[in-house]
Each structure stands twice: as C-alpha cells, then as structure tokens.
N, C-alpha and C positions, 0 to 999 in steps of 0.2 A: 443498563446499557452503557457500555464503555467506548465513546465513540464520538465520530464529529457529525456534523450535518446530512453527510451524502447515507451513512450509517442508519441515522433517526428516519431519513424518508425509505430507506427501504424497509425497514420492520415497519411503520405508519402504513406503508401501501400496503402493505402487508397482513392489515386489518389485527396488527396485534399489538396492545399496547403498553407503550415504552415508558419505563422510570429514566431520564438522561443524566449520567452522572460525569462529573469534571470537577480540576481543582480550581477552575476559572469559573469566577461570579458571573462574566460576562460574555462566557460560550452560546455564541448564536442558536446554537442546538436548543438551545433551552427555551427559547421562545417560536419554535418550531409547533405548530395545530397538529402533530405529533406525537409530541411529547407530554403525557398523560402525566408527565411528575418530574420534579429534580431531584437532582443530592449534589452537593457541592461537597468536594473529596479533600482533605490536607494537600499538601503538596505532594509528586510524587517520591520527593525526597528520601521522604519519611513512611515506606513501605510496612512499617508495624502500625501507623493510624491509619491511613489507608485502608488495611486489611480490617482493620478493628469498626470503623464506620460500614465500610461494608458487610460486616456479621451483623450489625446491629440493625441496619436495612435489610438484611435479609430476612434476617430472624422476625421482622414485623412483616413484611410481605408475606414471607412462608404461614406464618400464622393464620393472616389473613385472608388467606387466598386460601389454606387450607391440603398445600403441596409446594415444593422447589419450583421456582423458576427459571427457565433461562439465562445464563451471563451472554452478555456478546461483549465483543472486547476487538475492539479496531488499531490495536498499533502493538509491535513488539513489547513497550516498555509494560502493558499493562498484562501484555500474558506474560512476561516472565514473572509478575507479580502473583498473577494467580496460580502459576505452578509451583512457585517457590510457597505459597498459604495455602495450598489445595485443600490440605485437610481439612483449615477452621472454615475454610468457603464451600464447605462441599456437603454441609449437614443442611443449607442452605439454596444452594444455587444446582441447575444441572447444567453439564460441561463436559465434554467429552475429549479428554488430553491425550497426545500420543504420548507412547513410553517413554520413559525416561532416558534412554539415552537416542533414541530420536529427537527427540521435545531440544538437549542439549545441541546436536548437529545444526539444527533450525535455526538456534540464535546466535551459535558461534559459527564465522563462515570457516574462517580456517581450518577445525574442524569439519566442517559440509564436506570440503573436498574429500576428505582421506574417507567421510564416512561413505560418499556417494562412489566413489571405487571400488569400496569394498561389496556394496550392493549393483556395480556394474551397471552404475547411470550413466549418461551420455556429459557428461562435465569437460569444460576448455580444460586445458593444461594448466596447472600450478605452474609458475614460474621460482625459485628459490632465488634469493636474495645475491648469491654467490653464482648465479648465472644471468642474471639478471644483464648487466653490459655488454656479453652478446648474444642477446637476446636480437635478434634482426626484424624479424617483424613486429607490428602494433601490440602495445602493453596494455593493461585495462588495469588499475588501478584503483582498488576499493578498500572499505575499512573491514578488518577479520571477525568485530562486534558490530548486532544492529543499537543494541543501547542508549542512549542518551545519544543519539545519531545528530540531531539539529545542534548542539551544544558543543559539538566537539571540536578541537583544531583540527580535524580530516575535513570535517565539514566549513568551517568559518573559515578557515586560512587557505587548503589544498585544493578546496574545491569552491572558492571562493561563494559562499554561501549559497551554491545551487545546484542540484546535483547528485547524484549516488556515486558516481564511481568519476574518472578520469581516464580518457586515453592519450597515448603519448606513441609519438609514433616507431619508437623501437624502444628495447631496455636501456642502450646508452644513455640516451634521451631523460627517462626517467632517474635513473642511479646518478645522474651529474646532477638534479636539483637537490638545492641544500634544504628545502625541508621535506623534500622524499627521503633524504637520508636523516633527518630528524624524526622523522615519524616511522620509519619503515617497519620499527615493531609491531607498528597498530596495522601496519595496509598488508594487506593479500595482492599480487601480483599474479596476470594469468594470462595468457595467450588470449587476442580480439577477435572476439568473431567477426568476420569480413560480415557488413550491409548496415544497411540504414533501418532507422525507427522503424518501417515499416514491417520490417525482419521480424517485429516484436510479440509473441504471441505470447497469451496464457490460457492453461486449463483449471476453472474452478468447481471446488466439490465440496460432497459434504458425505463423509463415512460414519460407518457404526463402528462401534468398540471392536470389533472384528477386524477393522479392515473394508468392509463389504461398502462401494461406492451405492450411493443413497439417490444421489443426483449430481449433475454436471452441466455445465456450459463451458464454448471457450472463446474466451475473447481475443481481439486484436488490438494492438496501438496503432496510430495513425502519426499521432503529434506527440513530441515528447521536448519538454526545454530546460535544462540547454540540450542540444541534438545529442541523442546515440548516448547519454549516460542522463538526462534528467526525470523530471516529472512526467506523469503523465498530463497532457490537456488537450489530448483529443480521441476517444476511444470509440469502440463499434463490436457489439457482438455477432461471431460469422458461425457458419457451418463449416465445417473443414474435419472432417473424419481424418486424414492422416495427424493432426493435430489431436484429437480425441485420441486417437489411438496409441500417441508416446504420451500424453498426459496419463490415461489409463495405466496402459506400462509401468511408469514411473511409481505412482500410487498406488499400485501393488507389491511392486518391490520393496519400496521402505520399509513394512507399510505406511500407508497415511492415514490416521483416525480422525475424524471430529472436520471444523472447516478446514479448506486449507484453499491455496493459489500456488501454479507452478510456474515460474515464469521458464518462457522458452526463447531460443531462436533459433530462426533455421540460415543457416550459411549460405549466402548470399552467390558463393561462387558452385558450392558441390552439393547443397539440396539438404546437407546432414542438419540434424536435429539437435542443438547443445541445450542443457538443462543449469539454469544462469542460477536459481534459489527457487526456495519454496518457504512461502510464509504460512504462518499456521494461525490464520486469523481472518476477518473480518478483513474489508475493504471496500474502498468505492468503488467497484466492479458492479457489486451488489443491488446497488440504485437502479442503476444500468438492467441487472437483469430480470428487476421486481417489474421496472417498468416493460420489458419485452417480455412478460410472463414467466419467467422463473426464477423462484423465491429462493434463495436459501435458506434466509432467516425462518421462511416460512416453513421449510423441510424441518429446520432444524426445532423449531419450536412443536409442531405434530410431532416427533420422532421419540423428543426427550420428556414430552408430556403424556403424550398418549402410547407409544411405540407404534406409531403410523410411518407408512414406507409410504412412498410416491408413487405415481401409477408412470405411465411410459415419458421418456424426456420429449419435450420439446419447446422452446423456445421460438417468438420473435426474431427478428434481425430490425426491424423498423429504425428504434430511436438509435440515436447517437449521442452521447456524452462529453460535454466540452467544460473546459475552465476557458471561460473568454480571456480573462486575461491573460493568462498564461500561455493562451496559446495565439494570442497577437504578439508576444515575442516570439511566439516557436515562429512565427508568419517571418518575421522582422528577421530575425538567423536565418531560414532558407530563401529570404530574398533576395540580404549578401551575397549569398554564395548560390545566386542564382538558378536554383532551384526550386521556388515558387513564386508566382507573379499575385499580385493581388485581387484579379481577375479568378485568379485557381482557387485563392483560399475562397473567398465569397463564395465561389461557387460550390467549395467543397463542402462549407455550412450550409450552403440550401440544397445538399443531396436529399437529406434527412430530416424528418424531426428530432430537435433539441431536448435533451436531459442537461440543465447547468448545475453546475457544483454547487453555487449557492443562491443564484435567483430562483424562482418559480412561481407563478402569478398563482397557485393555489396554497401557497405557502410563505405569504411575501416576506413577515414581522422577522426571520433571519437574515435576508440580505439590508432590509432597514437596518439593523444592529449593524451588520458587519460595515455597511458605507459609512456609517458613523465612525466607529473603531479607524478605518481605512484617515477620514479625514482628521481626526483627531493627532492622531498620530504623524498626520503630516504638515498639523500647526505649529510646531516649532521648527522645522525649515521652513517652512513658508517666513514665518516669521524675520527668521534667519537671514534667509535671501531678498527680503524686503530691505535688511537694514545695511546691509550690500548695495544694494544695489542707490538709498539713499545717501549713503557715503561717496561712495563713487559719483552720482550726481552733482553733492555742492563739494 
C-alpha cells in the first residue's frame, strides 16, 4: 500500500491487511495497529529502484500468498509510477488502469481541458495567455502538471506554500504579477466559478475494466484552507442524487476504470455543475467512507481477488472528517472576513461524530510519532527565538 495514514485506516477497517510502503523511515503509517508489515521505498527520485523494490516485494508476497495482490496508491506521483512500470508491476500486483491516453489527460491538466471538451464534460473555460488581460471576471490559477506539486515554485513561491490553485480577481490582475509572468508556462488559467468551499462536491468510485461503475459515494467539503483553493479539513458524506448523477455522467463518458474521485462544483449564482479534475487514485475520502460503511478499498480488494461485485449501494452520513488543525485556520480566515464566529465552528464539530486525519484513540502510536516529528521540528526556532529574545533582554 502506497499511502498515508487516512489510507492505512481504511483498508485496516476494512478487515484486510496492509503491507505500508514509504521512502520515509519515520511515516507515521507505519506504526499504525494496521499495518500488518512495512517496506521502506528509495526515494521517489529514482523511479527504476522504486519500481525494482517493489517487484521484489511483490514477487515474495505473490509467492506466498499464493496469487497477486492488490496495489493501492494514494497520491499522483506514485501512479504515475506505476503506469509508467505497469508491465514489471503487473505479473505481481492487481490494478486496474485507465487507458492510456485517459491515464495521460488525468495528470496532465492542460491536456484535461481539451480532453474533457472533446468528451463534452461540463469544464470552466480555459482562459489563453493572450487574452488573459481582458479577461474581466475572477481568474483561477493553477499548475498544468500534478507532479512533484509540494516541491514546486507554483507551489513554494505562487502559492505561498498552501494551496492548489490561486484566484485573482480579473485576468489584468494576474498578467501584471511578475511571477505569473515567470511561471505562466507551468499555470493553466480559467474562468472561477462563482461560490464558496461549500460549492465543493465529489463523486467517488470504483469501475471494472469495462467501465461498468462497481460502487459510489459522494461527498461534500465543508472547510477547506486557504478558502476556495486549499486543503481539505473538514469533510461530510451526503445523499445528493443530482450529484450522483453528473458524477455517473461524467464516468461514463470518459470512461473511468479502476478508483477514481471527481471533483465538482456547482455555480453558486445558476445551479450549473462544472467538472474542476478527476484523480485516479486513492484518497482521504476513503476513511471517511470505511468508517460510514462503504469500502472501496474493500470493493476493490473482493473484485480483483475474487471477481465479487457488490450488492446495492448504500452508505452512512453519520461521521464527519476533520484535520483539526487545519482547520482552526480554515476557523481563523472565515472569522476575519466575518463569516464564522467561534460559537459556529464548535458547534459545527459537535454536529457529528469525529473521523481525524491523524489522532484516533483506537489507533493512538501514529499521532504519538507525528507530535513528536511536529515538536522536533520546531526546536530550532524555538531555540532561535529564545536567543532573541535573550539578546534583546541584556
């Protein structure tokens, strides 16, 4: 399993048990009552050892076990690895990939657009670089690869390390910053859809090699920081048939094989439905809906072991899913701008029962590791600002 925390506990609830692989010695994951095994991975650098450790894990697993297992793989960089080694991963592992020039649409955006036109999905407008200044309304501003996404100057410098995307509030706007105009090769520009976090819906699934949708849920965002382009840190799965039913839509057009997520929003002023990306992976959604009864990983694991189909959907709405931290900032941005009181947010954590990203009192020994990692990490400013503040003293 290729994955973080939120990852390990839903295949773990999931009653099925997880080898947890990372290039990091010290991935919390790994000390998760979950995780039935490690593999510590080269870097991802170096996507020929990588590939090469993982044949040699698999080749003992498969042995031993006596059939292919499962891959699950939670982030772009590591599915583009396994589609780019599919072959020597695949006498080994079972995975279910969309074609190839889907699979490419997926992780290039720039590409998505022209591909998602062509299949007559609901996509904002591409904005081009040469109309870009008068461009009058809200600009959305994001990078054209998901890639080495935390590493990148879109990410470190543009989007000041937080964040997916940027909005600006016309094209002038954006075309007069001098490092929009440095980067602009790497960003996609495109018409904002009018509404807040709330706007933010997804459809998640899991298809067969057909096409033929397996299972589905669809969730909502609540909290997301920084507002209207960040993280998620407060999530809820709902019922909402017109939601299911452009998620559906959409995953038949493409089509979509294997897992995937759509994200959505709906237009805040006209009700319409834009189709923002679609990741073809694993996520923290997942957790979220092991814990409200329905598994993917668990679909997915019956399906490609046994060829087991699922019997009628339906899911929970119960728990709620939060990043405390993160989302005491989301609290802290909508209370500047005067749109939630701290009265609201408390209350809006005790609607529900809690799913956290990484505490869990049945699971403690990862969030021990991570507050360690957390303080560690911030003894040399601590440090720092002691000898400051000693100076300044005498």
């Amino acid at each position: 399993m290729l994955g973080g925390l939120n990852l390990t506990r839903a295949v773990g609830l999931s009653a099925i048990p997880a080898v947890v692989a990372s290039p990091r010695h010290d991935w919390p994951a790994f000390v998760s009552r979950f995780a039935h095994g490690t593999l510590v991975l080269p870097p991802l650098d170096d996507p020929a050892a990588v590939t090469d450790v993982l044949v040699r894990a698999g080749r003992r697993l498969r042995d031993s076990v006596g059939c292919k297992l499962p891959l699950y793989y939670g982030d772009d960089d590591y599915l583009a690895l396994i589609q780019s080694n599919y072959e020597a991963l695949a006498p080994y592992f079972g995975v279910i990939l969309n074609e190839p020039e889907v699979a490419r649409a997926l992780i290039d955006k720039d590409r998505f657009e022209g591909f998602a036109r062509s299949r007559g999905l609901p996509v904002p407008r591409a904005i081009a670089w040469e109309e870009l200044e008068g461009w009058t309304g809200p600009v959305l501003a994001k990078p054209k690869v998901k890639l080495r996404y935390h590493s990148s100057a879109i990410y470190q410098r543009l989007f000041g390390g937080a964040g997916k995307a940027r909005v600006f509030p016309n094209g002038a706007a954006a075309a007069a910053m001098p490092l929009v105009r440095q980067l602009r090769e790497k960003l996609l520009f495109q018409e904002y859809v009018q509404g807040d976090d709330r706007q933010l819906w997804s459809f998640h699934g899991y298809a067969d090699e057909k096409g033929e949708l397996l299972a589905w849920f669809v969730g909502h965002k609540l909290r997301t920081h920084p507002a209207l382009t960040g993280c998620s840190t407060f999530l809820e799965l709902v019922h909402n048939e017109d939601c299911a039913r452009v998620g559906r839509e959409i995953a038949a057009r493409i089509p979509l094989r294997g897992v995937f997520k759509i994200d959505l929003k709906r237009d805040a002023a006209s009700g319409a439905w834009y189709l923002l990306e679609v990741n073809a992976r694993s996520n923290l959604w997942h957790y979220l809906g092991a814990r409200n009864g329905i598994s993917l990983p668990r679909v997915t694991y019956d399906y490609l072991l046994q060829g087991r189909r699922p019997g009628p959907i339906s899911y929970r709405t119960k728990y709620r899913w939060v990043a405390m931290r993160g989302d005491f900032r989301a609290y802290r941005e909508l209370r500047q701008r005067g749109e939630l009181s701290a009265a609201g947010w408390l209350r809006s954590l005790g609607e529900a029962p809690l799913v956290h990203d990484v505490f869990a009192w049945t699971d403690p020994a990862p969030f021990v590791r991570h507050s360690l990692q957390q303080v560690m990490m911030r003894l040399p400013r601590l440090g720092a600002r002691m000898l400051r503040w000693l100076y300044s003293a005498s």
